[in-house]
VMD Tcl script that draws the C-alpha trace (Angstrom):
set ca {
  {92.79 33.41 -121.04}
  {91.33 30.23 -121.93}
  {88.82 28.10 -119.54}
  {91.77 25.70 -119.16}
  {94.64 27.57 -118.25}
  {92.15 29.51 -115.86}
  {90.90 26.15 -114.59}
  {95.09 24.99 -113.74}
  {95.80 28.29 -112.02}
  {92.74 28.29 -109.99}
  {93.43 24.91 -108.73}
  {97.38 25.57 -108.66}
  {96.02 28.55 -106.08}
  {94.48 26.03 -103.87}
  {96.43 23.54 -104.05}
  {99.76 26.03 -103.02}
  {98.06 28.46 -101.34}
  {99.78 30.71 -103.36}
  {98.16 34.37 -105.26}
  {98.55 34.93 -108.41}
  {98.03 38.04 -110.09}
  {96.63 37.74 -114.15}
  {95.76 39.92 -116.83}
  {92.14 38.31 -118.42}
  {92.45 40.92 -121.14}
  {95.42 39.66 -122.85}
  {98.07 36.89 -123.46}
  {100.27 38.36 -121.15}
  {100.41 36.90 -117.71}
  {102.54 39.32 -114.91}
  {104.53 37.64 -112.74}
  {102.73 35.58 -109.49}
  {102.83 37.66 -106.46}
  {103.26 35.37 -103.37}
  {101.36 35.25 -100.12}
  {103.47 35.89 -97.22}
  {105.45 32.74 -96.34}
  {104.17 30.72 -93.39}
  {106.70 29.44 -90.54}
  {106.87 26.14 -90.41}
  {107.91 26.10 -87.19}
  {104.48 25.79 -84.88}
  {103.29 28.51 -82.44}
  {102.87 27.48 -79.38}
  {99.04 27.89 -77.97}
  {97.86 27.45 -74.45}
  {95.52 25.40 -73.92}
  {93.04 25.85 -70.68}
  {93.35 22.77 -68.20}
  {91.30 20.46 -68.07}
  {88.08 20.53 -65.63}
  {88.89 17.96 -62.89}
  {86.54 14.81 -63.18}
  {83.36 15.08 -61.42}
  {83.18 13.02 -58.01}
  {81.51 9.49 -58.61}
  {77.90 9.69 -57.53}
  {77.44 7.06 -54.61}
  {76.72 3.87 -55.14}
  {73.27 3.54 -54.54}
  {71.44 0.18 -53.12}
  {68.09 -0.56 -54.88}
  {65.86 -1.04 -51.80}
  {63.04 -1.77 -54.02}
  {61.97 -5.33 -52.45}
  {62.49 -8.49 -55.41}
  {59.21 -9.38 -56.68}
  {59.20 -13.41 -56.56}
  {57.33 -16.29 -56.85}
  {58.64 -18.79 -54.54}
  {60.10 -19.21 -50.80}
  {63.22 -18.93 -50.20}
  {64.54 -22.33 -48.85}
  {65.80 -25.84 -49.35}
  {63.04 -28.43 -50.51}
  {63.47 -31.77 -51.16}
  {60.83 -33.83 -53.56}
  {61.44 -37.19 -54.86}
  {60.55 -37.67 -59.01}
  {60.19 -41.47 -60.84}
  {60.59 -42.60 -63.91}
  {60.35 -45.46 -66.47}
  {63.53 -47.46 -67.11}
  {63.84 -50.68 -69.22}
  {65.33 -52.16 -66.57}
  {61.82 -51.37 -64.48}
  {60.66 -48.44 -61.98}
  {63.35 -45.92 -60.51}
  {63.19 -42.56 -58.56}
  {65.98 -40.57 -57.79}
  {65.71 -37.53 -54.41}
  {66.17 -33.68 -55.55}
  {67.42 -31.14 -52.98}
  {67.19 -27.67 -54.32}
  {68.03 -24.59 -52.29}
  {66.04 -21.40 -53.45}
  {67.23 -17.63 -53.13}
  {64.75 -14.87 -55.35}
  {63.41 -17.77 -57.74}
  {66.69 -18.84 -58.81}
  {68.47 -22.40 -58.03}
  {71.32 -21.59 -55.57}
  {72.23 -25.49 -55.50}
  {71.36 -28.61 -56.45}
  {71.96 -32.46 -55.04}
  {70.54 -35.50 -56.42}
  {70.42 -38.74 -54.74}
  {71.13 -42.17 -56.59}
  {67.59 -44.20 -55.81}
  {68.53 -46.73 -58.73}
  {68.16 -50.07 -58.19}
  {69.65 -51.91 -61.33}
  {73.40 -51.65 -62.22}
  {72.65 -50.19 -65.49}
  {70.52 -47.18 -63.94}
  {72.84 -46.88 -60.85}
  {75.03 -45.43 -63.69}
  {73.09 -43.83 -65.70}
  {71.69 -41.80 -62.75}
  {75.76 -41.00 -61.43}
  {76.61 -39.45 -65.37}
  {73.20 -37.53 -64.49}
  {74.59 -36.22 -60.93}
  {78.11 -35.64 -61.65}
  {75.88 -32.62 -64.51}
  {73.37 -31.71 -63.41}
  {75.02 -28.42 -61.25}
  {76.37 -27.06 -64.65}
  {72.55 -27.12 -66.02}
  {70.29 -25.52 -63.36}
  {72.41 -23.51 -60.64}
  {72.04 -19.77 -61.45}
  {68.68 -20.23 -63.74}
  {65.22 -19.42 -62.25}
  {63.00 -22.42 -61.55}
  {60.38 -21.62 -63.77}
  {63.05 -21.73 -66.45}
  {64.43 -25.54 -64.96}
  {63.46 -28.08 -67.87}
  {66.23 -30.80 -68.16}
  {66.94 -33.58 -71.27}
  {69.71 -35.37 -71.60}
  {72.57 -34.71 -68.90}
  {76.09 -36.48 -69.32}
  {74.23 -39.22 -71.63}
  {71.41 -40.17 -69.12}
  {68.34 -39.15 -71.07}
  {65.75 -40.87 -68.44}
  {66.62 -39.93 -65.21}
  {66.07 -36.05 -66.07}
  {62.10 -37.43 -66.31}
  {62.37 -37.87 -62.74}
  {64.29 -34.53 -62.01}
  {61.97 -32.52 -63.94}
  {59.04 -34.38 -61.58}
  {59.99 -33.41 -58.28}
  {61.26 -30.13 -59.91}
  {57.43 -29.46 -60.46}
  {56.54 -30.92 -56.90}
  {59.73 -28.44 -55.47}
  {57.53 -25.55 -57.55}
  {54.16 -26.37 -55.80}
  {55.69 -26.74 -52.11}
  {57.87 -23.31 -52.64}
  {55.49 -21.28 -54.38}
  {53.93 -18.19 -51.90}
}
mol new
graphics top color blue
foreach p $ca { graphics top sphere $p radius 0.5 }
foreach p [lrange $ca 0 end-1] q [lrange $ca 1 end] { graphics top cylinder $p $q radius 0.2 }
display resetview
């Protein structure tokens, strides 16, 4: 039998899972001799049931103390700044809790009409862009379009540092 025809009915084996039966020695192939057929219908097999879930662990509280920096506490500074329309200052409450801002007022100081609403854009943002964030990380620009009034913040931001720092 040739390489080929050897090569077909190997592969036809595998590929039916059937046996075939051949004579190498001459050209005449006997007739295929079949496996046993397989039911197609499945056996059923029992599985073992599942292991029940372990219990959740308890919830553990980490009683390790919070390292800070600063006091916990409400400060209040007051920060200035250079407007074209002259001097201005605006007042910064900030309540600390584990070095992070918990909130944040600012008080309008302006005193020209132009400022007055520059430093109102500045309030009405300046929540969105410092509560949650550590006050080492509090650095402000440009909030709702005021770009000078955040001078002043960032000022008594530093002075609120000093005064809460242990």
């Amino acid at each position: 039998m040739n390489k080929k025809v050897f090569r077909s009915l190997f592969l036809l084996t595998i590929i039916t899972g059937s046996i075939f039966t051949f004579v190498a020695c001459g050209p005449e192939v006997k007739e295929p001799v079949k496996a046993p057929a397989v039911s197609s219908t499945p056996t059923p097999v029992q599985m073992p049931a599942p292991a029940p879930a372990p219990a959740p662990a308890p919830a553990q509280v980490d009683s390790t103390p919070v390292s800070t920096k600063y006091m916990d506490g409400t400060y209040t500074k007051a920060g200035s700044y250079q407007s074209p329309g002259g001097d201005e200052s605006i007042i910064v409450t900030v309540s600390l809790k584990n070095d992070a801002v918990q909130s944040v007022s600012v008080d309008n100081q302006a005193n020209n009409e132009a400022s007055k609403n520059f430093q109102s854009l500045f309030i009405e943002g300046i929540n969105d862009q410092v509560v949650g964030q550590k006050i080492d990380d509090v650095n402000v620009g440009v909030v709702n379009g005021s770009s000078l009034t955040g001078i002043g913040f960032n000022e008594a931001i530093g002075q609120i540092r000093s005064a809460a720092q242990k």
